[in-house]
C-alpha positions in Angstrom: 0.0 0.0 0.0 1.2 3.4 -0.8 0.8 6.4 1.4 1.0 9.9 -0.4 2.0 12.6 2.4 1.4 16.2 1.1 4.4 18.6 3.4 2.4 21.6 3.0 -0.9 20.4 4.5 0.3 17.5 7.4 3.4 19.3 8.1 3.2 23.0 8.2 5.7 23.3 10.9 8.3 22.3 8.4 7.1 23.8 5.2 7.5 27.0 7.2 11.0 26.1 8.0 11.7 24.5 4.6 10.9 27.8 3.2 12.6 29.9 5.3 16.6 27.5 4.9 15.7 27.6 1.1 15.1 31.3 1.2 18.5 31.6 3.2 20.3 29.2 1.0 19.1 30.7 -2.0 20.4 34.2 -0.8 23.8 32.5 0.6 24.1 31.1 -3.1 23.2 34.8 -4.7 26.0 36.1 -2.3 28.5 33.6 -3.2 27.8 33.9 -6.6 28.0 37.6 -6.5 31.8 37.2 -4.9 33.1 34.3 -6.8 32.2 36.3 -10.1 33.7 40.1 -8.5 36.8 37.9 -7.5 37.0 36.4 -11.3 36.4 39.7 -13.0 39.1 41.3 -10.1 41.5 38.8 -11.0 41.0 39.0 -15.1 41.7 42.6 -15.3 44.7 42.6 -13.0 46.0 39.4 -14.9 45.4 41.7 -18.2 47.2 44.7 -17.7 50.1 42.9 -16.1 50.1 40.6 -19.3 49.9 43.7 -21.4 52.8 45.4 -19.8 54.8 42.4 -19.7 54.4 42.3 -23.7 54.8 45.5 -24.0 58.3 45.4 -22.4 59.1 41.5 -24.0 58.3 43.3 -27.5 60.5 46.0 -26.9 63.4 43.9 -25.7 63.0 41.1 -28.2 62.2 44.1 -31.3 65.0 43.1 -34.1 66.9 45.4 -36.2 68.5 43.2 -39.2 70.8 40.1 -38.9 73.6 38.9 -36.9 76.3 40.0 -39.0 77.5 36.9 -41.2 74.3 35.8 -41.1 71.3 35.9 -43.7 68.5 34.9 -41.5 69.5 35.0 -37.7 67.9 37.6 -36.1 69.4 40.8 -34.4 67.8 42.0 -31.3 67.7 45.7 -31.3 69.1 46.0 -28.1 72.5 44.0 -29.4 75.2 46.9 -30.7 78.1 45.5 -32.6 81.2 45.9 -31.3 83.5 47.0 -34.0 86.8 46.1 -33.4 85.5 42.6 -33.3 84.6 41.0 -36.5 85.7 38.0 -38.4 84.8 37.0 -42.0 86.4 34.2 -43.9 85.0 32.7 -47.1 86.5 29.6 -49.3 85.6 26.9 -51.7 85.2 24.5 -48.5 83.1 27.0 -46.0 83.0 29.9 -44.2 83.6 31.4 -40.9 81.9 34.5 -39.4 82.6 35.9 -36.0 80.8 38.9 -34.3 80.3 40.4 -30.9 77.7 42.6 -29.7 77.0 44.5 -26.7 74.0 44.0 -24.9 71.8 46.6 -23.4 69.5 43.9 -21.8 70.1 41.4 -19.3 71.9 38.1 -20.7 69.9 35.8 -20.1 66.8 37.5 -21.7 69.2 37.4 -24.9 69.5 33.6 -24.3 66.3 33.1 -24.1 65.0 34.9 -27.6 68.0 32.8 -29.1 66.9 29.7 -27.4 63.4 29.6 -29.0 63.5 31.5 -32.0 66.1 30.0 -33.7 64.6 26.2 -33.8 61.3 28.3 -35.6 64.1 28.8 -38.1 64.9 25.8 -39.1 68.2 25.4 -36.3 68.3 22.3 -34.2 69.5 22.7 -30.8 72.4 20.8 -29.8 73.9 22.1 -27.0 72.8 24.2 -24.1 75.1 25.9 -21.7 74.6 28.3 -18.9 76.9 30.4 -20.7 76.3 28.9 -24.5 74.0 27.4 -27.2 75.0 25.5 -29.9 72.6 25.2 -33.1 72.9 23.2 -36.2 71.3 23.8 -39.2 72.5 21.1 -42.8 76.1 22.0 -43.0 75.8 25.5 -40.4 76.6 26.0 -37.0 76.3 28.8 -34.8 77.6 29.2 -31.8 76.4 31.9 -29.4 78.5 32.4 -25.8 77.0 34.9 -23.7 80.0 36.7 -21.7 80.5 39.5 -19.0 84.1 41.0 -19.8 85.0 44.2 -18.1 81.8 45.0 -17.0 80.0 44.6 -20.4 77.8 42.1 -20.9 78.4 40.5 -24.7 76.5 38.0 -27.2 79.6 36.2 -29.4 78.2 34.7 -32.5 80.4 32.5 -33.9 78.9 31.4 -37.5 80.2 28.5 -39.6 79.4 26.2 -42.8 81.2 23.4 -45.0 80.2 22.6 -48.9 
C-alpha cells in the first residue's frame, strides 16, 4: 500500500521552516555567486594589464633590427650593438667562418632566451645548451652563441660557420 504525504498540508511546521533555509540558501548562493564572479572579473583585469605590460616590455626587448652579422636569416635583437673592433669574416671553396660580438643593453639571459626559442622556428636544431652557450645546427651550419661578461659589459659572441 502506498501512502502519499502532502508537506504543506500535514506538516506546516516544516514547510515554514523549509521555506525559510531555502530562502536563506538561496540568498547565501546569490551572495556567493555575487563574490566568486567580482573575484574572477578582479582577477581578469589585473591578470590583463600585467600581461599587457609584460608584452609591451618583451616586445621592446626582443624588437630586431637586421641580422647577426654573417648571417642571412639570424635575427638581431635591437638591443644588441656591434662591437666593431671585433669582426671575423672568412670565405672559401670548403666554407665559411663569421665571427661577431655585440653588446647588450639587456640582461643576458633574456638574450639567451630569444635565441633559445626562435632560432629552432628557423629551421636550427639545438644541440647544445650551456649556462653560458647554445649551440645550433642547421645542414652544413653552425652557430655558436657564448653569452659573456668581460669588463663589466655584458656581450652575445656569435660564432657562424658552414662546409660545402
Amino acid at each position: 500500500m502506498l501512502h502519499f504525504v502532502q508537506h504543506d498540508a500535514t506538516y506546516p511546521e516544516r514547510s515554514e521552516g523549509s521555506h525559510a533555509t531555502n530562502s536563506i540558501l538561496i540568498t547565501m548562493k546569490k551572495i556567493l555567486t555575487l563574490i566568486f564572479t567580482t573575484f574572477l572579473f578582479s582577477s581578469c583585469a589585473f591578470l590583463e594589464n600585467q600581461t599587457l605590460s609584460e608584452v609591451k616590455n618583451n616586445t621592446e626587448e626582443t624588437a630586431v633590427n637586421g641580422f647577426v652579422n654573417g648571417s642571412e636569416d639570424i635575427p638581431l635583437l635591437k638591443s644588441l650593438t656591434q662591437v666593431n673592433e671585433e669582426i671575423l669574416g672568412f670565405d672559401s671553396s670548403s666554407g665559411s667562418i663569421s665571427a661577431t660580438n655585440y653588446k647588450s643593453e639587456i640582461d643576458l639571459e633574456k638574450v639567451k632566451n630569444f635565441y633559445y626559442k626562435t632560432l629552432p622556428q628557423l629551421g636550427w636544431k639545438l644541440k647544445e645548451k650551456k649556462l653560458e652557450k647554445l649551440v645550433f645546427i642547421r645542414g652544413n651550419e653552425k652557430v655558436e652563441i657564448n653569452f659573456v661578461n668581460e669588463n663589466g659589459d655584458d656581450l652575445v659572441k656569435f660564432f657562424i660557420s658552414s662546409t660545402l
